[in-house]
C-alpha positions as CSV (number, residue, x, y, z in Angstrom):
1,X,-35.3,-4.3,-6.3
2,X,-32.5,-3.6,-3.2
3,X,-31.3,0.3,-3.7
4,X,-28.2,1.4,-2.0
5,X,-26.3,4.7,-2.1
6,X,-23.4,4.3,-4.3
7,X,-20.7,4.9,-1.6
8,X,-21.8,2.6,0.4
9,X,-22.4,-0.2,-2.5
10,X,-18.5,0.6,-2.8
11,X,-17.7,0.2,0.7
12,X,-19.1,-3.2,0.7
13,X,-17.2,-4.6,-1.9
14,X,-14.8,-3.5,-0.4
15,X,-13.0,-0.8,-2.5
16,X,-12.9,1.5,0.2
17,X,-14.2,3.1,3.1
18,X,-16.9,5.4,2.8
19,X,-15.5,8.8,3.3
20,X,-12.8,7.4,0.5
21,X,-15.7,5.9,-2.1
22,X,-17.4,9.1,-1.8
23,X,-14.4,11.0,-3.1
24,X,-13.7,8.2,-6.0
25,X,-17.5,9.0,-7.0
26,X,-16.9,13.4,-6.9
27,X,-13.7,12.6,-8.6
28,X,-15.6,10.9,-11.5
29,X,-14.1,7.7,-10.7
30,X,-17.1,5.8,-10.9
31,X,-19.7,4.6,-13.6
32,X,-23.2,3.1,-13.5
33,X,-24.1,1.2,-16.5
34,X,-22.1,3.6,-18.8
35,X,-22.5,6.8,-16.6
36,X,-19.8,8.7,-14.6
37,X,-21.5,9.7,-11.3
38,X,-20.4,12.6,-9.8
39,X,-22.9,13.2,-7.2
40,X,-23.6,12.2,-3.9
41,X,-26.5,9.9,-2.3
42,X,-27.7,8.3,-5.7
43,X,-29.0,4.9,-5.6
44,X,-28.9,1.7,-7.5
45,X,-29.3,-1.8,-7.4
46,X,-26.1,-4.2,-7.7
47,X,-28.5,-6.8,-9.1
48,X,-29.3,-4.9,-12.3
49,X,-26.5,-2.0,-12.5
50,X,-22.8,-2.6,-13.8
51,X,-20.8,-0.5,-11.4
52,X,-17.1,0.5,-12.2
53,X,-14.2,1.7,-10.6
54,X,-11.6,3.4,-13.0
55,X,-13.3,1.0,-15.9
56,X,-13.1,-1.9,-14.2
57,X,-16.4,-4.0,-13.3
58,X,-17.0,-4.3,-9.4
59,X,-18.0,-7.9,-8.3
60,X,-19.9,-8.3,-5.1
61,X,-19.7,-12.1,-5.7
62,X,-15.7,-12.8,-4.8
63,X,-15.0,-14.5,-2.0
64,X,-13.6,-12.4,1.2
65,X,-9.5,-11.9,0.9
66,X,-7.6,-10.8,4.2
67,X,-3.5,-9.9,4.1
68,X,-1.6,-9.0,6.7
69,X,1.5,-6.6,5.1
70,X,4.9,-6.2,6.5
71,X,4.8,-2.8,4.2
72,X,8.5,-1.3,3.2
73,X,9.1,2.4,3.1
74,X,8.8,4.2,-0.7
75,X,5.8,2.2,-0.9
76,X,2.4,4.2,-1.8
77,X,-0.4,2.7,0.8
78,X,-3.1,2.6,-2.0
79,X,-4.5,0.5,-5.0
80,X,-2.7,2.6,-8.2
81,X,-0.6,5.4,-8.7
82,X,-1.3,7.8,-11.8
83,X,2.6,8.0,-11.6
84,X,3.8,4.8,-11.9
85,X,5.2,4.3,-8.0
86,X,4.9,1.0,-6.4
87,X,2.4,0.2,-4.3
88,X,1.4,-2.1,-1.9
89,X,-1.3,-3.7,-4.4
90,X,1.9,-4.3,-6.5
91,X,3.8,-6.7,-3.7
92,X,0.8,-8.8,-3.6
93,X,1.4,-11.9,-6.2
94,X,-1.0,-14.4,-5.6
95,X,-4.3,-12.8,-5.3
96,X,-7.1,-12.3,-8.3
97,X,-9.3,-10.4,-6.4
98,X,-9.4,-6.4,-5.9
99,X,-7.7,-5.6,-2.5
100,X,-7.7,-2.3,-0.9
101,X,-5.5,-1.1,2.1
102,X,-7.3,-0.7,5.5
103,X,-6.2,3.0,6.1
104,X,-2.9,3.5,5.3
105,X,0.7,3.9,5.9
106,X,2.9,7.5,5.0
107,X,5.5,6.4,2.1
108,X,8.6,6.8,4.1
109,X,6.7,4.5,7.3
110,X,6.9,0.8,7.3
111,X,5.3,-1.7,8.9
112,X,1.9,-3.3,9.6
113,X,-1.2,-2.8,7.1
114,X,-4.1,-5.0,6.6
115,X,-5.6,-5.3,2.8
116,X,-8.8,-7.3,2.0
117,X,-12.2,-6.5,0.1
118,X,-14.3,-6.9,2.8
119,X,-15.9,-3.7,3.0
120,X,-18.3,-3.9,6.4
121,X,-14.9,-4.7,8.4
122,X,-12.7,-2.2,6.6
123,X,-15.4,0.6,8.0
124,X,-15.5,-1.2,11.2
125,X,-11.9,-0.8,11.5
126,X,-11.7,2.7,10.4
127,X,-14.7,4.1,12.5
128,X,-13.3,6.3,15.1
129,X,-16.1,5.0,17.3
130,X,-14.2,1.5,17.7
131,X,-10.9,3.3,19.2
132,X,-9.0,0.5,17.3
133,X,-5.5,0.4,18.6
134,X,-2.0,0.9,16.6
135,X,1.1,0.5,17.8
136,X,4.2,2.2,16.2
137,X,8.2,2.1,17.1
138,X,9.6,5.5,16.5
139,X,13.1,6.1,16.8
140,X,13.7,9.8,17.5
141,X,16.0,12.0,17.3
142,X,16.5,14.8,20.4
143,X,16.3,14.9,23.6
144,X,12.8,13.0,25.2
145,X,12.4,13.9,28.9
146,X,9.6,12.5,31.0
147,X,7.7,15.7,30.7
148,X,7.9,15.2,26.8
149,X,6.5,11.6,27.5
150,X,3.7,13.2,29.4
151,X,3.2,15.5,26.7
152,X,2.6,12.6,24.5
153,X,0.2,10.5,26.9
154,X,-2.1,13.5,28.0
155,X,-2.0,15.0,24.2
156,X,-0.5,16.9,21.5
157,X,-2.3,20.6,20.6
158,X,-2.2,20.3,16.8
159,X,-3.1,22.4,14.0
160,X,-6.4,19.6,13.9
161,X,-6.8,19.8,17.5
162,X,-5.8,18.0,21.0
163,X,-5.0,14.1,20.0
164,X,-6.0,11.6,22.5
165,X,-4.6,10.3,25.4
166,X,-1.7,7.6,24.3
167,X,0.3,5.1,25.6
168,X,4.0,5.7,25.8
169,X,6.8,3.4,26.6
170,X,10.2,4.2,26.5
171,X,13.2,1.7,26.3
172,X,16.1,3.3,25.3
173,X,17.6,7.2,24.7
174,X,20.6,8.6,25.3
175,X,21.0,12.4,24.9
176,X,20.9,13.0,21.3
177,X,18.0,9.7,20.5
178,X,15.5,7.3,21.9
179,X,13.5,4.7,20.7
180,X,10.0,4.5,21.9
181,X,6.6,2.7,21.5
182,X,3.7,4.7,20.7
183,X,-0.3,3.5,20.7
184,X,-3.1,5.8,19.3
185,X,-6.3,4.7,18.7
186,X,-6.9,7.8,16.2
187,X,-6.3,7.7,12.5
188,X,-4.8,11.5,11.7
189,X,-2.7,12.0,8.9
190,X,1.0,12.1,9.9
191,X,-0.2,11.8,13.3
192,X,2.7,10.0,14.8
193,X,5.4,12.5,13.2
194,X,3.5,15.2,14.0
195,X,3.2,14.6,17.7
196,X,6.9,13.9,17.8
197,X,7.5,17.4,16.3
198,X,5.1,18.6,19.1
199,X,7.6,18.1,21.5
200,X,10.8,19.7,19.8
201,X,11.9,16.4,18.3
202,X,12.1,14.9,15.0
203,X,11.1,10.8,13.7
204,X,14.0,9.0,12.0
205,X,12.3,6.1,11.6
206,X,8.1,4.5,12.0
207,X,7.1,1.8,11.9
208,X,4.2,0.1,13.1
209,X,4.4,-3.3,14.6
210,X,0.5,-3.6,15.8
211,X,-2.5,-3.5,14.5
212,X,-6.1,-4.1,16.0
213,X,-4.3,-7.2,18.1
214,X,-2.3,-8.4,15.3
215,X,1.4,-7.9,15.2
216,X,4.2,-8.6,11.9
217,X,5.4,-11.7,13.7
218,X,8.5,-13.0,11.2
219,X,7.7,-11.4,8.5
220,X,10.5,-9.2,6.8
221,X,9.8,-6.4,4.7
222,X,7.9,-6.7,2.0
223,X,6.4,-10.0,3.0
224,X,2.7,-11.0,3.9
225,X,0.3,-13.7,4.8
226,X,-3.3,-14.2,4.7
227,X,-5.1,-14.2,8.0
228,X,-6.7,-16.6,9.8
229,X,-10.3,-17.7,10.4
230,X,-9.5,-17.2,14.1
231,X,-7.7,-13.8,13.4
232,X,-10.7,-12.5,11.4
233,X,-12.7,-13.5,13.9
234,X,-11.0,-11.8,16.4
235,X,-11.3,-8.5,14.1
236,X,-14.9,-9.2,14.0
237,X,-15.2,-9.0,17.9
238,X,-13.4,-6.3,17.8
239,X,-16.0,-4.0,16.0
240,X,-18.9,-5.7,17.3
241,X,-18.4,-5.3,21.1
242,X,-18.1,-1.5,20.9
């Protein structure tokens, strides 16, 4: 008999992170073998337990899925939507398994996002320790001066506290806009738009174009692919050399 906490059973199926399966589980989105478990730290054993998420079985047996997202904006960055909104599990056609979004992407913000069920590299991905980068092309609107860009590369004071030194290239503004790249290796919510609004100015459009050394290459909107062996690989590396 192998026991394992519940959240992180989840995590390696890949249904989530484990900061995120430990809220499915206190929401009382989760059953063992007929039970809702609302508490934290429990253990059980996948071999003998039937383990559901919203009242569907989990499988630990499915062979490991990895898509790369070109996501479009009023898309929801999660699996379901208890109001019927599209989201990014629904532009996904060809794949049986259970996908989940690595992290995710504000509604109105396109771009990059990784979905797979491989749980030990989702958490490798999300763990602040790993200082995974994430690229994002903002175009702003106001005025961006270079103190503004120094602003942004030393940090932001926000509500959450300082964020960390990014990396800031400009290539184009005039007096009114600019377009800018923008990498943080921090996962905050609304981070980008905040910091922006940290320095009297105001997004228009986000979108992230790189992700963890991979980049949307040709694919429009709405479009994905799966990754490569090499790719995963790389991803791999990426949380093992930290």
């Amino acid at each position: 008999m192998s026991l394992e906490r519940l959240q992180k059973i989840l995590s390696r199926a890949g249904v989530a992170s484990r900061r995120a399966a430990e809220k499915m589980i206190l929401d009382g989105r989760v059953s063992v073998d007929g039970q809702v478990i609302i508490e934290l730290g429990q253990k059980f054993d996948t071999a003998t337990s039937e383990i559901r998420l919203d009242g569907e079985i989990i499988s630990f047996n499915e062979s490991k899925i990895y898509i790369l997202l070109n996501k479009p904006v009023n898309v929801l960055s999660s699996a379901k939507d208890d109001r019927g909104r599209t989201t990014v599990i629904d532009l996904i056609k060809d794949v049986n398994e259970r996908i989940y979004p690595v992290g995710r992407l504000d509604f109105n913000t396109e771009g990059l996002l990784l979905l797979t069920n491989d749980g030990e590299l989702m958490n490798g991905l999300l763990h602040p320790k790993f200082q995974i980068d994430k690229t994002y092309r903002v175009k702003v609107s106001g005025s961006i001066t270079d103190d503004k860009i120094e602003k942004l590369q030393n940090g932001i004071e926000l509500e959450d506290g300082i964020t960390a030194p990014a990396k800031v290239h400009l290539f184009g503004k005039s007096s009114t806009e600019a377009k800018l790249d923008i990498t943080i290796h921090e996962g905050r919510n609304r981070q980008i738009r905040r910091m922006i609004a940290g320095v009297g100015c105001e997004v228009k459009k986000l979108k992230r174009i790189r992700f963890a050394g991979l980049t949307l290459g040709n694919l429009q909107a709405g479009q994905y692919r799966r990754l490569t062996e090499t790719e995963v690989a790389k991803l791999y590396k990426l949380i093992s050399n930290n």
